[in-house]
C-alpha positions as CSV (number, residue, x, y, z in Angstrom):
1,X,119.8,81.0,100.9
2,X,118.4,84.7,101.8
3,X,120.6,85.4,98.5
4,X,118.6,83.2,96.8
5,X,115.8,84.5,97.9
6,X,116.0,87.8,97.5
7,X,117.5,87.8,93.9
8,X,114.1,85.2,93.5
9,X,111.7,87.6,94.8
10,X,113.7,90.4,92.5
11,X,113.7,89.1,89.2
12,X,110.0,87.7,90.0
13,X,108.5,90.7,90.8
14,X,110.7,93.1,89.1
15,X,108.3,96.0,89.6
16,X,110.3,96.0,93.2
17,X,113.6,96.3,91.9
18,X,114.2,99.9,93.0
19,X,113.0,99.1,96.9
20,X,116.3,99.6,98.4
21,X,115.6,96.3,100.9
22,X,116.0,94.1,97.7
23,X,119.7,95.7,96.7
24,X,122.4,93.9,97.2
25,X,125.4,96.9,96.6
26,X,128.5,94.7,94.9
27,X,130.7,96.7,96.5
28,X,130.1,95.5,99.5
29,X,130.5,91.9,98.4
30,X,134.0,93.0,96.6
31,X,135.3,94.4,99.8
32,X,134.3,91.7,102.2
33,X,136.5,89.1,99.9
34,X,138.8,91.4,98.6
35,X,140.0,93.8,101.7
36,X,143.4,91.7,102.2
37,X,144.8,91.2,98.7
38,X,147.2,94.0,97.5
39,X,144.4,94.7,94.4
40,X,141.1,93.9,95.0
41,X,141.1,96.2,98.4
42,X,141.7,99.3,96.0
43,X,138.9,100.9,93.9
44,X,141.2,100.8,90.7
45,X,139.4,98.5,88.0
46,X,140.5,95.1,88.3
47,X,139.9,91.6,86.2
48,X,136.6,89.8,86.9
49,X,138.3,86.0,85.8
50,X,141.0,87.1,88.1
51,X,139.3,88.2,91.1
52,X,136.4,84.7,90.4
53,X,139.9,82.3,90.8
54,X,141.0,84.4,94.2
55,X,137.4,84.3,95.1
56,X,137.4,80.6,94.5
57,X,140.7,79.9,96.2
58,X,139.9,81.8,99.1
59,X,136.4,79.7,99.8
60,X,138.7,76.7,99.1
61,X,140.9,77.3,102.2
62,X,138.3,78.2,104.4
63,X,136.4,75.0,104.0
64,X,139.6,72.9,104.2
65,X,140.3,74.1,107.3
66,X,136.8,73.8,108.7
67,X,137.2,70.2,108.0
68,X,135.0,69.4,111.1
69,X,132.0,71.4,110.0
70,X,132.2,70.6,106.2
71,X,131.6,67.0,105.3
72,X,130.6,65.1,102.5
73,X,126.8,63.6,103.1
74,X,126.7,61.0,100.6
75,X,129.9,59.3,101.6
76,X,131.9,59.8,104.8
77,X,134.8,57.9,103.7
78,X,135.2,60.4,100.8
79,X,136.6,64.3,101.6
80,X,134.1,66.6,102.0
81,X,133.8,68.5,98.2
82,X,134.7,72.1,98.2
83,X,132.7,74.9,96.3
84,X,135.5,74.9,93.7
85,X,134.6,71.0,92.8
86,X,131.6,72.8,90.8
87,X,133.7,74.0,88.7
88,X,136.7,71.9,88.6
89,X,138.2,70.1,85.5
90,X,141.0,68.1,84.5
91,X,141.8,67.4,80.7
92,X,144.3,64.9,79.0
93,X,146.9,65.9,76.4
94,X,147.7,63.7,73.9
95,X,151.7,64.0,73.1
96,X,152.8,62.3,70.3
97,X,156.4,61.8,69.2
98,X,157.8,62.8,65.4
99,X,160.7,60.3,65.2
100,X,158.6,56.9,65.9
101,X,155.1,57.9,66.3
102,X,154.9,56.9,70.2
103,X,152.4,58.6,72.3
104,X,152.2,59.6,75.9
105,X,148.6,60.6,77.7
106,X,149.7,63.4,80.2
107,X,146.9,64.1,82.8
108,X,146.8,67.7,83.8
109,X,146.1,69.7,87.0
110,X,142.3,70.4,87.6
111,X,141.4,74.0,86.7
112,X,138.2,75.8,87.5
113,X,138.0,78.4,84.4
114,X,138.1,77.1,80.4
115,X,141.0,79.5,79.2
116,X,140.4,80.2,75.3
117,X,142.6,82.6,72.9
118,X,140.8,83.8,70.4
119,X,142.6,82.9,67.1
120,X,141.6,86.4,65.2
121,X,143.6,85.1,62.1
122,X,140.2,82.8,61.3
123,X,137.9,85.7,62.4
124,X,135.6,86.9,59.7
125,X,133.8,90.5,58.8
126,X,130.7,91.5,60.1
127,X,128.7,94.6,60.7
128,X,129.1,97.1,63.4
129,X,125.4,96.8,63.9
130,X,125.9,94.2,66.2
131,X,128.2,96.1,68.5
132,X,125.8,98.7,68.4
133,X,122.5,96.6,69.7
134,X,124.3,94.9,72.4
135,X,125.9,98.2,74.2
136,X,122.3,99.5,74.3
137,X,121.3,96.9,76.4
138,X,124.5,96.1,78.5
139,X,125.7,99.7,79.1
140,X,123.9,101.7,82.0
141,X,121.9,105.0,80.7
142,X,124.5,107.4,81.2
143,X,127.2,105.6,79.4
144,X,125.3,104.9,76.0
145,X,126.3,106.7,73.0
146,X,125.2,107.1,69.7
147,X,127.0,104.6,67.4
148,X,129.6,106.3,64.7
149,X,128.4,106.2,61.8
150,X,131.7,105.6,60.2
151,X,132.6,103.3,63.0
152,X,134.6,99.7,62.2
153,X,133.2,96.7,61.3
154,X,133.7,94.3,63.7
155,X,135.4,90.7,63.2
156,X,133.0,87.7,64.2
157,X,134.1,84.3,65.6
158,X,132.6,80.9,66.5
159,X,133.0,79.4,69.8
160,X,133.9,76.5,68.4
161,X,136.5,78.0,66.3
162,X,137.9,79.0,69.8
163,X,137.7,75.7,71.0
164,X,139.4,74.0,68.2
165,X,141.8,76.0,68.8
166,X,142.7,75.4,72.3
167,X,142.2,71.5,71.6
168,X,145.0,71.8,68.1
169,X,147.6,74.1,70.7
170,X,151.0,74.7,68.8
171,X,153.7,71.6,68.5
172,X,156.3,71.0,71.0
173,X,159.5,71.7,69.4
174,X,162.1,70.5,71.8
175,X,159.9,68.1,74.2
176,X,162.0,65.5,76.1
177,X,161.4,62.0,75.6
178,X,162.4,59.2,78.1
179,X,162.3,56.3,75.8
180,X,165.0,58.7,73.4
181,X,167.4,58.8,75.9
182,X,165.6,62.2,77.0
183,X,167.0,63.4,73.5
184,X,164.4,66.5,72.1
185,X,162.2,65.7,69.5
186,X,159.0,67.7,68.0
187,X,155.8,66.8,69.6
188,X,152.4,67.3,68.0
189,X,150.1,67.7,71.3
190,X,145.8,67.7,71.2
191,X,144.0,68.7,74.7
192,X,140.4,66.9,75.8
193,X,138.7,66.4,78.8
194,X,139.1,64.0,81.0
195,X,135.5,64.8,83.4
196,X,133.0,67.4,82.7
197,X,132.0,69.8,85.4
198,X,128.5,70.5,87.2
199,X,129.1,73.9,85.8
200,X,131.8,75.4,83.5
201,X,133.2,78.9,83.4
202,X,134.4,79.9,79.9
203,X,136.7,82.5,80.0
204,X,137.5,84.7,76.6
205,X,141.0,86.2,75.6
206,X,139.8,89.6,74.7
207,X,143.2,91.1,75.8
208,X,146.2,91.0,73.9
209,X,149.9,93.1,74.2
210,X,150.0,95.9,71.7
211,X,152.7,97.0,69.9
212,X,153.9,99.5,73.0
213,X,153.4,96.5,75.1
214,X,150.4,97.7,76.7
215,X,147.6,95.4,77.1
216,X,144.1,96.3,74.6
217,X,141.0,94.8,74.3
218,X,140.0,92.7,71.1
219,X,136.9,93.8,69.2
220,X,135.4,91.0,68.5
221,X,131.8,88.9,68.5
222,X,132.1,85.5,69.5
223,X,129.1,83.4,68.1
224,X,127.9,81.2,71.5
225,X,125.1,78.7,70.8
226,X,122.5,78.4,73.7
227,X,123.4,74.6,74.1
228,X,126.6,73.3,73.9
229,X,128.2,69.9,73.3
230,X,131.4,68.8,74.5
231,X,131.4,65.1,74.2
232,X,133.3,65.0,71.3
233,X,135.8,66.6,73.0
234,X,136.0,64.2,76.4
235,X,139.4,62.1,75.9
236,X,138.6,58.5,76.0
237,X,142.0,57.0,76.8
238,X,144.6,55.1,74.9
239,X,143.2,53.2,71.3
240,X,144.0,50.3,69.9
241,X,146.9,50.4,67.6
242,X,148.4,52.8,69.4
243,X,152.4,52.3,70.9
244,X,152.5,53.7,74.3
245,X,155.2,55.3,76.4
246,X,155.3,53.5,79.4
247,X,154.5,55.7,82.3
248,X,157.3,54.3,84.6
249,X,159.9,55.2,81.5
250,X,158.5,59.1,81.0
251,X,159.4,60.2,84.8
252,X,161.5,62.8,84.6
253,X,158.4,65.4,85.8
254,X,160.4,68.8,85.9
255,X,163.1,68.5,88.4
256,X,164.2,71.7,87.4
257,X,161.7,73.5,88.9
258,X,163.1,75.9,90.9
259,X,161.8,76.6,94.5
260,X,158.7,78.1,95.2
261,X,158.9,81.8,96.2
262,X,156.4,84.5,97.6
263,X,154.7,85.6,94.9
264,X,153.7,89.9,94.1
265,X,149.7,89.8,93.8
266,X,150.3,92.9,92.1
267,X,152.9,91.5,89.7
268,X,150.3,88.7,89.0
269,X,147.4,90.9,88.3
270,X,149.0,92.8,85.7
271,X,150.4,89.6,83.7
272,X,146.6,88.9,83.6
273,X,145.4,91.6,82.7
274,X,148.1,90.9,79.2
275,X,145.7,87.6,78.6
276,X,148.3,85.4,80.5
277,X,146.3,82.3,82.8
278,X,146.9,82.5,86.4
279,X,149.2,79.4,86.4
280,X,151.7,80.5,83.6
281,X,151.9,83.9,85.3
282,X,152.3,82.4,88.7
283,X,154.9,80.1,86.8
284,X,156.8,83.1,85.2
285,X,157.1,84.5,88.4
286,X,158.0,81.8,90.6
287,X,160.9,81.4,88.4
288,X,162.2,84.9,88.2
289,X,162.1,85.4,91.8
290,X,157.8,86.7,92.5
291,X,157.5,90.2,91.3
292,X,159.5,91.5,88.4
293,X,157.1,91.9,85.5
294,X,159.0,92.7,82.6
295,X,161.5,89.4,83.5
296,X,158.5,87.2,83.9
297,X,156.9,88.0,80.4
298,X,159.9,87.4,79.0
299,X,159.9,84.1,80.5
300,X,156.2,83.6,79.6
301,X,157.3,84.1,76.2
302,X,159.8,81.6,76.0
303,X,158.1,79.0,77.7
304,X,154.3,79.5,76.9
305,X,154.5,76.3,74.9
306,X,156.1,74.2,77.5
307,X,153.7,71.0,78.3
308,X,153.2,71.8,82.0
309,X,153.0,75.6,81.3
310,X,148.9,76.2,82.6
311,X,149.8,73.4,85.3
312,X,149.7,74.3,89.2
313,X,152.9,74.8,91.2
314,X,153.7,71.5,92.5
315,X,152.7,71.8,96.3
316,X,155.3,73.2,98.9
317,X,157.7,70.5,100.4
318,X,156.3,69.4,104.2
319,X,159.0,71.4,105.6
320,X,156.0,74.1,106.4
321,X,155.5,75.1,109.5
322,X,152.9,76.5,111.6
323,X,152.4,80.2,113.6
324,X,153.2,78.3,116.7
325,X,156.3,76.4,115.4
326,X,158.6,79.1,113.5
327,X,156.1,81.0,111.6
328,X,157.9,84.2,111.8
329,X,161.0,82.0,110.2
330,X,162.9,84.6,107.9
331,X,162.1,87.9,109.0
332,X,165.1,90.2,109.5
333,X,164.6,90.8,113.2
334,X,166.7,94.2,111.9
335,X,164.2,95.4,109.3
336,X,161.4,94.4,112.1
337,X,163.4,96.9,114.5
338,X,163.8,99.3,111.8
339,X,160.2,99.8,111.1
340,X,158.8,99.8,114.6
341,X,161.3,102.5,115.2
342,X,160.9,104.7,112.0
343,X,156.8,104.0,111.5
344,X,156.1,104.5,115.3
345,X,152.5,103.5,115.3
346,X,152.8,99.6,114.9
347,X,154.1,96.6,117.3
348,X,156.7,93.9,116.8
349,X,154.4,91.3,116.2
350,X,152.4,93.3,113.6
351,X,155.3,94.0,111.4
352,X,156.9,90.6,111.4
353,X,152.9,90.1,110.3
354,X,153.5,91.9,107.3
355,X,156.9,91.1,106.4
356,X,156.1,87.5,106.5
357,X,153.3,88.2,103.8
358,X,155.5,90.7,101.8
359,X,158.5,88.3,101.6
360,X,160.6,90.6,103.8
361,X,160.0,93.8,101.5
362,X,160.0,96.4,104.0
363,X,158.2,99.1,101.2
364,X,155.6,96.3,100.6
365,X,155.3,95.4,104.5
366,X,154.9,99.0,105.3
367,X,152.3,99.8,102.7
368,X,150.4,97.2,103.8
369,X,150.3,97.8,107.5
370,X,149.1,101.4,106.5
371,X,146.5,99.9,104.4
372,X,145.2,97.6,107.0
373,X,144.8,99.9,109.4
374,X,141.5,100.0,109.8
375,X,141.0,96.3,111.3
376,X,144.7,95.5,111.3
377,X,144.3,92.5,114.4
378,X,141.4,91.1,112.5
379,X,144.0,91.0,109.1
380,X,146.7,89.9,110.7
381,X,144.7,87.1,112.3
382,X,143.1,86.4,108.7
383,X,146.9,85.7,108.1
384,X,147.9,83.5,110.9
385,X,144.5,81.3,110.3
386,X,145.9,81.0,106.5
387,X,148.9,80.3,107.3
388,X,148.0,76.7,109.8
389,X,149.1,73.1,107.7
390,X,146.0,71.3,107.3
391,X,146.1,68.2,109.1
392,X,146.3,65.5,107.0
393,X,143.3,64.1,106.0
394,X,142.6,60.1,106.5
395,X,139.7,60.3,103.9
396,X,140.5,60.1,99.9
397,X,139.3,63.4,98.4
398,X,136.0,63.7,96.9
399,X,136.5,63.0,93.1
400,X,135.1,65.5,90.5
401,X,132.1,65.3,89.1
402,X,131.4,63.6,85.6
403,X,128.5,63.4,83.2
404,X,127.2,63.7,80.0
405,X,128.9,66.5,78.1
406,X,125.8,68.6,77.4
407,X,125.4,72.0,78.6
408,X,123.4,75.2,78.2
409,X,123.9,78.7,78.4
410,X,122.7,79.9,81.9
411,X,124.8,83.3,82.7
412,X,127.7,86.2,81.1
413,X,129.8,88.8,82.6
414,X,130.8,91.4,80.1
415,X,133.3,94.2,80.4
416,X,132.2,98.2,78.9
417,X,135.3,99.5,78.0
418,X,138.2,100.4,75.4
419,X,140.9,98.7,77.4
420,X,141.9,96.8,80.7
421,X,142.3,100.0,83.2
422,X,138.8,101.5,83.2
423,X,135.4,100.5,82.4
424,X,132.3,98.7,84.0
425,X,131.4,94.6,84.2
426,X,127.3,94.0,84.1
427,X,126.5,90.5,84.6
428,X,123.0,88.4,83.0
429,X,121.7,85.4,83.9
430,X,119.1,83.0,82.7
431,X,116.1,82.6,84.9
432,X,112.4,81.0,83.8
433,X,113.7,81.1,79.9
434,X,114.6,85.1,80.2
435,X,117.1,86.7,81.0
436,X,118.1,89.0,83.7
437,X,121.1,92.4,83.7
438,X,122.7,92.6,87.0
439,X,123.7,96.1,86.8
440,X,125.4,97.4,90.4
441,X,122.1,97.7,92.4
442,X,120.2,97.4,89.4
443,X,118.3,94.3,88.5
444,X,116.0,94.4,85.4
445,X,114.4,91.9,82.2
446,X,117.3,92.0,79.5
447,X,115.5,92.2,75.9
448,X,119.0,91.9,74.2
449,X,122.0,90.2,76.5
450,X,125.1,90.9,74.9
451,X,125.9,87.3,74.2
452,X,128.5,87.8,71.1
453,X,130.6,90.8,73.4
454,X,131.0,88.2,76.8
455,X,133.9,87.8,78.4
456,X,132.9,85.1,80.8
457,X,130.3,82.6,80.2
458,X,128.6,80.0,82.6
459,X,127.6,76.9,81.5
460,X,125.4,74.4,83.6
461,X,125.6,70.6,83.1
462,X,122.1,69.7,81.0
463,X,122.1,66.5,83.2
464,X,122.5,68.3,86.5
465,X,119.8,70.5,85.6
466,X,117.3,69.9,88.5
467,X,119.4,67.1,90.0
468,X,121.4,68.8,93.2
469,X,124.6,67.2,94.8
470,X,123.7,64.9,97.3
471,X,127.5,64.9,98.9
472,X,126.8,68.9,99.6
C-alpha cells in the first residue's frame, strides 16, 4: 500500500516527480530480492522475464511457508492463493495421431509468463520511422541519438501472427502412442488455454543465437492492439465425433526422466538470455548434470519439440529432508575441512552452507561465501528457512482464476540496447487513460510508449477490471 500510494500521488501530481521523498531507486528493490542468487546480486545486465519468474518464485515460497499468516478469505477449506495465481495459466494441447486420426488432450503445467517466438519468416517491411519515434520517448536524454539516415528498415509483425504461431507449434515426429503399442508415429499438436488469468504477462522472443552462437536481439515492431481477445483461443475440451485415447491407456508420463540435480543459476541465465523458456533450460540442464552450457543447448536442440519440453520438473521424490534431519546430507566433510583450512575466515557450518547450495563445488562454494560476506548469517539462514518441507497441507489448493477472455493493454517493459549484455529496461504503465515511463527514479507522462519495440507486456482481465479478489 505506501507503494501504491506514492506512485498515486506521483503520476497525479507529476509536477513532484523530482522531490526525492517520492523516488523509489530500483536498485534498491533489485538488491533486496536479488542479493542471494548467483546473478541478480551482480551489477552486470541481466533478463527482466528472467529475474520477474525468480521474483515470482521467491514470493511463492515465502507465502507457502507462512501458511499460518496467509489464508484464503473467501474459503477456508481452499489453500490460501499465492501472488503467482495472478498470473498463473495452464493450457491444453491437442495431440493428434497420423496413422488413425486418434487424439489425446494433454493438460500442461501452469506457467506465469506467455512465451511467444516471433516467426520473422511472416514479418513484413516497414519504415525505420517508427524505430525512430519510439526511442525518443523510451530512451533517457543522454542516450538519444539522431536516427541514421541510411539506417534499416525495420520488419513489422502482428501479435496475433505471434500467437498463431505458438497455438500451430511444429509436428511431433516420433511421439509415442500407448494405444500403438508405444510404436512412434507423427503427431500434429495445437496449444489453447485451458483458464484465463486476472492478469497476463506476454513475454516477446527478441533474442535469437547468431551464426557465432552468440545471442542478438531481433529488430523488430510487433503490432499490439489496446484490447485483446483470447476466447477463441480457450480449449473447450473433447468434440463430438472425435475418437479419444483413453487416459488410463496413454500412461507412460516420462519415466525416463532422469533425477533431478542442483541446477547452475548462472548456467540458466545464459540459456535465457539465447530465447530458451525457463523450463526447457532447467530441463536441458537437469539432464546433462546442472551447469554445462554448451551440452545443455545441444540437448535443447534435440528435444525442443518434445511434448513436455516447457513443462515443470516433476516435483522432488518425499525423500527430502529437513536442516534438522540430515540437511548437510552430501557434503564431503573433506572439501568442508579443506576450505576452512585454506580460506581461514569462515566456520564449518558456513561452508557446509555453501556447498549444500553449490552442489559440492568447492570454486562455486567459495565464491559465494566471499560474496555473501557482507550479511553472511542472515544468507545462510535465508538458505536453511528455504530449504524446510512444507508441511502438508489438509486444504485443496486454491484453483486459478477463470473468466472471460477479454483483456486490455495496461503496462510494457522495454529493453535499449543492441544485444543481451548491456543496455537499459524503462517500464510504462497505463493509469487514468495515459500513460506513465518509469525511468530509474524518473516518473513522467509518456506522449509516445514504445508499444511496437516491448519486450514484456501486461495484460489485465477486462472483467476483473474494478472487481478485486475476494480470497486475497
Amino acid at each position: 500500500p505506501p507503494l501504491a500510494n506514492t506512485v498515486s500521488e506521483v503520476t497525479d501530481d507529476l509536477s513532484t516527480s523530482n522531490d526525492p521523498k517520492y523516488r523509489l531507486p530500483p536498485r534498491m528493490f533489485k538488491h533486496v530480492i536479488g542479493k542471494d542468487h548467483v546473478d541478480f546480486c551482480t551489477g552486470q545486465q541481466q533478463d527482466a522475464a528472467q529475474f520477474l519468474q525468480y521474483l515470482l518464485e521467491k514470493l511463492d515460497r515465502a507465502e507457502k511457508g507462512s501458511s499460518s499468516r496467509v489464508v484464503n478469505k473467501a474459503n477456508s477449506d481452499e489453500g490460501a492463493p499465492t501472488t503467482s495465481n495472478l498470473f498463473s495459466f495452464e493450457t491444453t494441447s491437442r495431440l493428434v495421431c497420423s496413422q488413425d486420426g486418434k487424439i489425446k488432450y494433454k493438460n500442461n503445467h501452469a506457467e506465469t509468463l506467455w512465451s511467444l517466438r516471433v516467426p520473422m519468416d511472416k514479418a513484413e517491411p516497414s519504415s525505420s520511422t517508427m524505430r525512430s519515434s519510439i526511442s525518443s520517448d523510451s530512451e533517457p536524454e543522454e542516450k538519444k541519438q539522431k536516427p541514421s539516415e541510411d539506417e534499416e528498415d525495420i520488419p513489422t509483425i502482428s501479435l496475433k501472427t505471434c500467437i498463431e504461431t505458438w497455438s500451430n507449434p511444429p509436428p511431433i515426429h516420433d511421439f509415442r502412442w500407448s494405444h500403438l503399442n508405444n510404436a512412434c508415429a507423427a503427431t500434429t499438436q495445437s496449444i489453447k488455454f485451458s483458464n484465463f488469468p486476472r492478469y497476463l504477462i506476454i513475454q516477446i522472443q527478441r533474442y535469437e543465437l547468431g551464426p557465432d552462437w552468440t545471442p542478438r536481439k531481433l529488430e523488430v515492431n510487433i503490432t499490439v492492439p489496446e484490447e485483446l481477445d483470447l476466447n477463441a483461443s480457450k480449449c473447450q475440451g473433447a468434440q463430438a465425433g472425435e475418437e479419444i485415447v483413453p487416459d488410463d491407456e496413454e500412461n507412460v508420463e516420462s519415466s525416463n526422466t532422469p533425477p533431478q540435480v542442483q541446477i547452475d543459476e548462472g548456467a540458466l541465465g545464459q540459456l535465457m538470455d539465447m530465447g530458451f523458456g525457463m523450463n526447457g533450460c532447467k530441463r536441458a540442464l537437469n539432464a546433462v548434470g546442472g551447469s554445462n552450457v554448451e551440452t545443455a543447448m545441444n540437448w535443447i536442440f534435440e528435444h525442443n519439440s518434445d511434448p513436455d519440453f516447457n513443462d515443470p520438473l516433476p516435483e522432488p521424490s518425499s525423500d527430502a529432508v529437513t536442516p534438522a534431519d540430515g540437511g548437510n546430507a552430501g557434503v564431503d566433510e573433506g572439501i568442508v575441512a579443506s576450505l576452512v583450512e585454506n580460506l581461514g575466515c569462515f566456520t564449518s557450518d558456513q561452508v557446509r552452507a555453501a556447498l549444500k547450495e553449490c552442489n559440492g563445488a568447492a570454486d562455486r562454494a567459495a565464491d559465494w561465501l566471499f560474496s555473501h560476506m557482507d550479511d553472511l548469517d542472515g544468507a545462510i539462514a535465508n538458505l536453511n528457512c528455504n530449504s524446510f518441507v512444507a508441511t502438508p497441507s489438509t486444504s485443496t489448493p486454491a484453483p486459478l482464476e477463470d473468466g472471460d477472455g477479454k483483456y486490455k493493454l495496461i503496462g510494457l517493459v522495454s529493453h535499449i540496447g543492441k544485444n543481451t549484455g548491456s543496455g537499459h529496461y524503462v517500464a510504462h504503465l497505463k493509469k487514468n487513460d495515459k500513460w506513465v515511463i518509469f525511468n530509474d527514479e524518473k516518473v513522467a507522462i509518456s506522449e509516445q510508449p514504445p508499444i511496437p519495440h516491448a519486450y514484456l507486456y501486461l495484460f489485465q482481465r477486462l472483467d476483473s477490471v474494478e472487481s478485486p479478489n475476494t480470497k486475497y
